[in-house]
C-alpha positions as CSV (number, residue, x, y, z in Angstrom):
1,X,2.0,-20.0,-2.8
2,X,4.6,-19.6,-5.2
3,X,7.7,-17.7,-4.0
4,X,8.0,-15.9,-7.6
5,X,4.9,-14.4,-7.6
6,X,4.7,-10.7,-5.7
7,X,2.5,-10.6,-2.9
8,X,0.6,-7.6,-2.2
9,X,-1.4,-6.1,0.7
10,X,-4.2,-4.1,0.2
11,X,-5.3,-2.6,3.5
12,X,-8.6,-0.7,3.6
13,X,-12.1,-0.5,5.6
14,X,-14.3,-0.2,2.8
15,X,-15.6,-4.7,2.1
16,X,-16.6,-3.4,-1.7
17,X,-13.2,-1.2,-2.5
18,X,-11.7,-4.3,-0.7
19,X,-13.3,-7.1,-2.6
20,X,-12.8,-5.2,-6.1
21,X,-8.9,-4.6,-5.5
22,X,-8.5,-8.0,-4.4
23,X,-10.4,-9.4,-7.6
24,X,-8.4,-7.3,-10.0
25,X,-5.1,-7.6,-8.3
26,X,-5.6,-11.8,-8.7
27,X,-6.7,-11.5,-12.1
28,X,-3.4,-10.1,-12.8
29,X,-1.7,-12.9,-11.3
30,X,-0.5,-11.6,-7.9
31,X,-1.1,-13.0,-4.4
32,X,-3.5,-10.6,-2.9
33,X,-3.3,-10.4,1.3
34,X,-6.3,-8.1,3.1
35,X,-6.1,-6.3,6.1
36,X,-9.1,-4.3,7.3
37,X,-7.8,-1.4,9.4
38,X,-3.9,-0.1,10.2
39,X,-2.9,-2.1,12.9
40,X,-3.8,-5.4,11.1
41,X,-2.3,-3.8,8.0
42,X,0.5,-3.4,10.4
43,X,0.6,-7.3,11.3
44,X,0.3,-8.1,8.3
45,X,3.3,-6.6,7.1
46,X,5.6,-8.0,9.7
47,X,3.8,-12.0,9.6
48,X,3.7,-11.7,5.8
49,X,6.4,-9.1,4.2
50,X,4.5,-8.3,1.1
51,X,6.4,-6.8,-2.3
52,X,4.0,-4.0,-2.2
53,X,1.7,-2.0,0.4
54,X,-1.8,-0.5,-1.0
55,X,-2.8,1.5,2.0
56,X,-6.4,3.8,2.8
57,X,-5.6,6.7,4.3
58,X,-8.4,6.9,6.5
59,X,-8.6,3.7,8.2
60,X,-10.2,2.9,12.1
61,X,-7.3,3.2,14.4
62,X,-4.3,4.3,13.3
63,X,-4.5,5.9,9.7
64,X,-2.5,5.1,6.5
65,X,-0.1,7.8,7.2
66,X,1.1,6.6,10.9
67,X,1.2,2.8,9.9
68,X,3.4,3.5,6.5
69,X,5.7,5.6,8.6
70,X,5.5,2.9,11.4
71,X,6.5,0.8,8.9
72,X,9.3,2.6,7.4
73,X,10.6,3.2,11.0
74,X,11.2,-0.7,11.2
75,X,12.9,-1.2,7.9
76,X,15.3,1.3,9.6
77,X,15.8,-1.1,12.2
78,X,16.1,-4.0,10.4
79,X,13.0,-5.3,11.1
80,X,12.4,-6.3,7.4
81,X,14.9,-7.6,4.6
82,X,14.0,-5.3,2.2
83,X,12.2,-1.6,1.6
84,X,8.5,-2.6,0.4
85,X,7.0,0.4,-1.9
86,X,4.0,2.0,-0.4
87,X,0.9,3.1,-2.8
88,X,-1.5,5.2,-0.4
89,X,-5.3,5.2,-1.6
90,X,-7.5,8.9,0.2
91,X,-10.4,10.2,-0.9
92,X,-9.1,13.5,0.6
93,X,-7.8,15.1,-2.7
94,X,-4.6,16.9,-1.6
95,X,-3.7,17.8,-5.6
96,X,-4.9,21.1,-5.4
97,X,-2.8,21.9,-1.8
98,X,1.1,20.4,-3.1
99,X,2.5,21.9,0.2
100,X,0.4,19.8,2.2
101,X,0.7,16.5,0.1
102,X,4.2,16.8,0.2
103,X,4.3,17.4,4.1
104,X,2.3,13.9,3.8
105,X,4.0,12.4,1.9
106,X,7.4,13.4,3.4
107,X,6.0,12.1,7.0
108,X,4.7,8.7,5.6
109,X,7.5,8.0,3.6
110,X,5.3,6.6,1.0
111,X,6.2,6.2,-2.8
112,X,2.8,7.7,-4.4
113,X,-0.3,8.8,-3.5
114,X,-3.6,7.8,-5.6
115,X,-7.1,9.8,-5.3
116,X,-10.1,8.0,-4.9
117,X,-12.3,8.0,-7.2
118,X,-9.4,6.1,-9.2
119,X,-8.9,4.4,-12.5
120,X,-8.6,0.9,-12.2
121,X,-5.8,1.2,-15.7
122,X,-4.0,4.2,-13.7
123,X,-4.0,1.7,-10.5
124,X,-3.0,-1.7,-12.4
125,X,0.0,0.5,-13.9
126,X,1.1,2.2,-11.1
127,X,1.5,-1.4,-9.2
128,X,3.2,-2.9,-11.4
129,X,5.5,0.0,-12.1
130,X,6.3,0.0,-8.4
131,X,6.9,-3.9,-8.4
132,X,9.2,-3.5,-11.3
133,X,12.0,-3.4,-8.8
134,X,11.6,-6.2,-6.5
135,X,10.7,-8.2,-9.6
136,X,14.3,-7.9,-10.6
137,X,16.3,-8.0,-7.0
């Protein structure tokens, strides 16, 4: 594949959700990398290093929380050149609770949250905003 163009992983347990972000995300001229549940997602992320992370919440196994701290935990050690943003994806809509998105947010270390039902424009935007700084590093 070609080096200049972003790689992203999309890690999630639902084939349709899956297939759609995949289709989408390659229509917009990324290479798109699946992973079905956390600990693949996990793999993934150290065979592959990917510019950006979409991550499901509620995954078989360990959930989108534990694996984007997990990850986070071995940037810390090195484990990785770079800090890769992380976009998590729940159906569980924490808007109307900020404590306890915050406290989520805080313990995954994650760079935004998206609620599912989402729109595909809000979604496409959001990536690319979060790729904007590895696209110039």
């Amino acid at each position: 594949m070609n080096e200049d163009v972003p790689k992203i992983l999309v890690v999630d347990d639902e084939p349709d959700l899956l297939a759609t972000l995949q289709y989408r995300l390659r229509q917009e001229g990324w290479e798109v990398l699946v992973a079905r549940n956390g600990l693949e997602g996990l793999g993934a992320v150290r065979a592959k290093e990917p510019d950006l992370i979409i991550l499901d919440v509620m995954l078989p196994g360990e959930n989108g929380y534990r694996v984007a701290k997990m990850i986070r935990e071995d940037e810390k050690l090195g484990v990785y050149p770079r800090r890769t943003p992380i976009l998590l994806l729940t159906a569980r809509d924490l808007s109307g609770d900020p404590d306890r998105e915050k406290m989520f947010m805080e313990f995954s270390q994650a760079d935004r949250m998206m609620y599912k039902p989402f729109d595909m424009v809000e979604l496409l935007g959001t990536v690319r905003a979060l790729l904007d700084p590895v696209a110039v590093s």
